[in-house]
C-alpha positions, 0 to 999 in steps of 0.5 A: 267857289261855293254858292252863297244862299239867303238865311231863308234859302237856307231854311229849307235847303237840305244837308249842310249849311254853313252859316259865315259872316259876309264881307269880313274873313274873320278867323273863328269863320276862315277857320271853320271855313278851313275844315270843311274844305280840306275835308272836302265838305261842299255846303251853301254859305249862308250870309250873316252880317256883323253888327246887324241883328240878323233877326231871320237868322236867329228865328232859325237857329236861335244864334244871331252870331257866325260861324255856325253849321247845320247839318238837316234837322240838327240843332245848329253848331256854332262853337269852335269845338263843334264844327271840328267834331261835326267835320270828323263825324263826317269826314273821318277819312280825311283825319284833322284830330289825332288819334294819340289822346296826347296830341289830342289833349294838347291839340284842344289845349291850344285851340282853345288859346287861340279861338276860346274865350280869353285866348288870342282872338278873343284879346285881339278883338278887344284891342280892335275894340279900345281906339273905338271905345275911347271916343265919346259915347255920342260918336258914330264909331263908338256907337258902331261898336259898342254893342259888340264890345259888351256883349264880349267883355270889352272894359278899359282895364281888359283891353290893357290887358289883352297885349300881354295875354295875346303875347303870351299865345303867340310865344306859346306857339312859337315854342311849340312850332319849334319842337316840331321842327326840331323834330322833323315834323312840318305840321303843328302837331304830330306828323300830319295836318291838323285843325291846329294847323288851319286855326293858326292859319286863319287866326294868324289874321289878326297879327299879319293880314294876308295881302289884299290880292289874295284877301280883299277887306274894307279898308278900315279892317285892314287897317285894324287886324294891321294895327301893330303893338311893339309887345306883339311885334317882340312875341311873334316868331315870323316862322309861323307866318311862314306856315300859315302861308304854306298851309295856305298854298297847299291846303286852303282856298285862295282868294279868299271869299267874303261873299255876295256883294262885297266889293274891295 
């Protein structure tokens, strides 16, 4: 496994850094995580924590937030989009983008349903959110949370929205995994693994968490990235579980590592 480092040992290690939030195998960083080892990227991991102000890390990189990537003296990348871009650059040889400007196109296209602001993780984050919010404004568990469900757009009305926006994704790429098997393809795009292939492995997450042998998580996230909604439950093609698990076996760490001092 990598090593895991300080903000501050960071600060002055060279080469590239991945910046991932400790404790919790949140997509956006699983994902970035995902590029980096198929491209065979080895970095320190560098410990953020969610909810804190993680003020040493934003004197650095001028981001309190993970995933992010720094690579030397570069400006840190913490967009989905740019970490991709940052492991093509350096990794061309191990291809995660096509090189058809077609699959490309629609490959960003549904990256960006699954990881951009409004797509599944984001939605699903606000239904993570609602239960929480919905208590009185004095108790510790809104408190907990309130912070991070403003800072991402968290209302009642948005969090009554999200199941249908979340279904409307996962129907999205279930027709599109299904193309691709009819066409006798096993990847989600084209005829080889891409990064639309790890993003859907990670983000699939939050719909069906990995079991806890090979996933370990506070037992509270669990029981949220768990929470089922029956317009979730009729959108989801269980064949996509299917390849998530199968990326998983051939392409991607297993168990997953969450970091120092995390205990189950």
């Amino acid at each position: 496994m990598p090593e895991w480092i300080s903000v501050e040992e960071a600060q002055t290690a060279p080469g590239l850094r991945l910046v991932l939030t400790a404790g919790v195998p949140g997509p956006w960083g699983e994902a970035a995580k995902a590029i980096f080892h198929v491209k065979g990227l080895a970095c320190p991991r560098v410990a953020q924590f969610a909810g804190q102000p993680n003020p040493a890390l934003m004197a650095w990189t001028g981001e309190i937030n993970a995933p992010q990537a720094i690579l030397d003296d570069e400006p840190s990348r913490a967009h989905w989009s740019s970490l991709i871009l940052l492991g093509e650059r350096l990794a061309p040889d191990k291809p995660l983008v096509p090189e058809d400007p077609e699959q490309r196109a629609q490959m960003f296209g549904l990256l960006h349903e699954l990881a951009g602001e409004g797509g599944l993780g984001w939605s699903r984050r606000l239904m993570l959110f609602s239960p929480l919010m919905e208590l009185a404004p004095d108790h510790p568990g809104r408190q907990s949370v309130a912070p991070m469900a403003e800072r991402y757009g968290y209302s009642k009305e948005a969090s009554e929205r999200a199941p249908e926006r979340v279904a409307d994704i996962l129907g999205l790429m279930a027709n599109q995994w299904s193309r691709q098997r009819e066409a006798g393809h096993n990847y989600l795009i084209g005829d080889r693994l891409s990064a639309l292939d790890l993003y859907w492995a990670a983000f699939a997450a939050l719909i069906e968490p990995l079991p806890h042998e090979v996933c370990p998580m506070p037992a509270g996230l669990r029981a949220g990235y768990s929470q089922s909604h029956p317009t979730l439950d009729a959108a989801l093609d269980t064949a996509l579980l299917d390849h998530r698990q199968r990326i998983y076996d051939e392409w991607l760490e297993l168990p997953i590592d969450l970091g120092p001092g995390f205990r189950p």
